[in-house]
N, C-alpha and C positions, 0 to 999 in steps of 0.2 A: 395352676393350670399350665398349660404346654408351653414350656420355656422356646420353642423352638417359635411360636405366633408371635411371642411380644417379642425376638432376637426380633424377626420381620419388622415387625412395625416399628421398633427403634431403630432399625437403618430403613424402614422406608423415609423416617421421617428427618431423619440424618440425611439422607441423597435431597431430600426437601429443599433442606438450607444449602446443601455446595450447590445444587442445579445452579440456586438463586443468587449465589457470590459468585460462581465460576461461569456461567454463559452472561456474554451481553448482549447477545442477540436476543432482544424482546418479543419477539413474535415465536423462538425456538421457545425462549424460557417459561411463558405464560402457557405454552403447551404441554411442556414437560411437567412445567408444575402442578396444574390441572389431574394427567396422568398421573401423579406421585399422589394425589390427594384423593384420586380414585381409588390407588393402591389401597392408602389409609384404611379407606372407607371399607374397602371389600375386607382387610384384615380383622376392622374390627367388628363386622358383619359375622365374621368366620366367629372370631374369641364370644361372642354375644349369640349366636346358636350351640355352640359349644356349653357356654353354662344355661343356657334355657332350656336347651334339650339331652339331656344326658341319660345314659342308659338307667335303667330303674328296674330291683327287685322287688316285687309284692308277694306276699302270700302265693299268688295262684300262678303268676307270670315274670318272666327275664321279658323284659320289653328293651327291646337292642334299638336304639338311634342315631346312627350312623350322621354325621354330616352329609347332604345332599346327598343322601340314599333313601332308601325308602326303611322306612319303621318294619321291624318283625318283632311280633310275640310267642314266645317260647313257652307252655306252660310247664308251672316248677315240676310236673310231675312225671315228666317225659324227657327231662335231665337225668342222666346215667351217669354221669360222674364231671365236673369241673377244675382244671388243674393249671395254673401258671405258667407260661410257654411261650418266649417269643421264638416267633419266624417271623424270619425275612423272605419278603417275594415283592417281586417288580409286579402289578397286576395293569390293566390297562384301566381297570375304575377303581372308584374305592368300595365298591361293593359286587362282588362277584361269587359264581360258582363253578367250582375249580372242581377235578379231580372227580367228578362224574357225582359228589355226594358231599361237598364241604362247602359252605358258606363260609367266604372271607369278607370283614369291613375290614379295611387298614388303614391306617395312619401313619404318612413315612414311610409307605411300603412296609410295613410291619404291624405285627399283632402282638397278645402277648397274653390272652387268657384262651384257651378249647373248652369249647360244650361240648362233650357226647352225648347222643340224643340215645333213647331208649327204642323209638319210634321212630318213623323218617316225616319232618315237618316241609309241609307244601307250603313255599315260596316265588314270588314273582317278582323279578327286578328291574322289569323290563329288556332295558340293551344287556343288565350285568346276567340277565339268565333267568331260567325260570325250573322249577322241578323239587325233587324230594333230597333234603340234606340230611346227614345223620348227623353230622359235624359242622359248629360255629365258629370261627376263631377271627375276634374282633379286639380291639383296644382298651386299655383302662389307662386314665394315670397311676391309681395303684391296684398292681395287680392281687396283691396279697392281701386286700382288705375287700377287692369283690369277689374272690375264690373263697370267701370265709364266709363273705354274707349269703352268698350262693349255695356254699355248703350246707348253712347252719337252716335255708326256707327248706333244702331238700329234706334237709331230717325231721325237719318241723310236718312236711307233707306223709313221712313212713307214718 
């Protein structure tokens, strides 16, 4: 899973213990600590919707689940082709619409698989936008084992 959440969570939890040897001010340290232990919490909040909700190919749908985004389903049969591709883009959520017709989720300001859509799929994202995309481009940990299983529901739909 994303080496980059647990790097977090072992220096949140690292800053835990200097807070607690290096401050002796106890009404600073009980608060700092507090804050570090929220840190904790929300990390592994993040890593625990991460493995519960994870994107999913079926037969009929790419069901995309972004972290605190909203869910989209894609049916497999309005996928025009899937290819491995990271970009990098600063976005201001992590789910947006860009470019008048592209759906990004990112992770780290980055993506790193594209749907082309055959069809343009109506999406709402609330603040991140709302309208017709033709293009997905969202996050895998591997991207070359979900462009394979993507590929392989498309041919199973021909």
């Amino acid at each position: 899973m994303r080496p980059v959440l647990w790097a977090v969570l072992g220096v949140n939890g690292l800053e835990l213990v200097i807070v607690h040897i290096a401050l002796s001010w106890e009404p600073g340290r009980v608060a700092l600590f507090v804050l570090g232990v929220v840190g904790v919490v929300w990390v592994l909040g993040v890593i625990a919707t991460l493995h519960k909700c994870p994107h999913v190919i079926s037969d009929r749908e790419l069901r995309l689940r972004p972290v605190f985004a909203a869910s989209v389903r894609v049916p497999v049969g309005d996928i025009e082709s899937v290819r491995a591709i990271t970009r990098s883009r600063s976005l201001k959520r992590v789910a947006e619409i860009i470019d008048g017709d592209t759906l990004v989720f990112e992770e780290s300001s980055s993506s790193n698989v594209t749907v082309d859509l055959r069809v343009p799929l109506e999406v709402d994202l609330g603040r991140g936008g709302a309208g017709a995309v033709r293009r997905i481009d969202f996050w895998v940990d591997e991207p070359a084992v979900a462009v394979s299983a993507i590929r392989d529901r498309i041919r199973q739909g021909d």
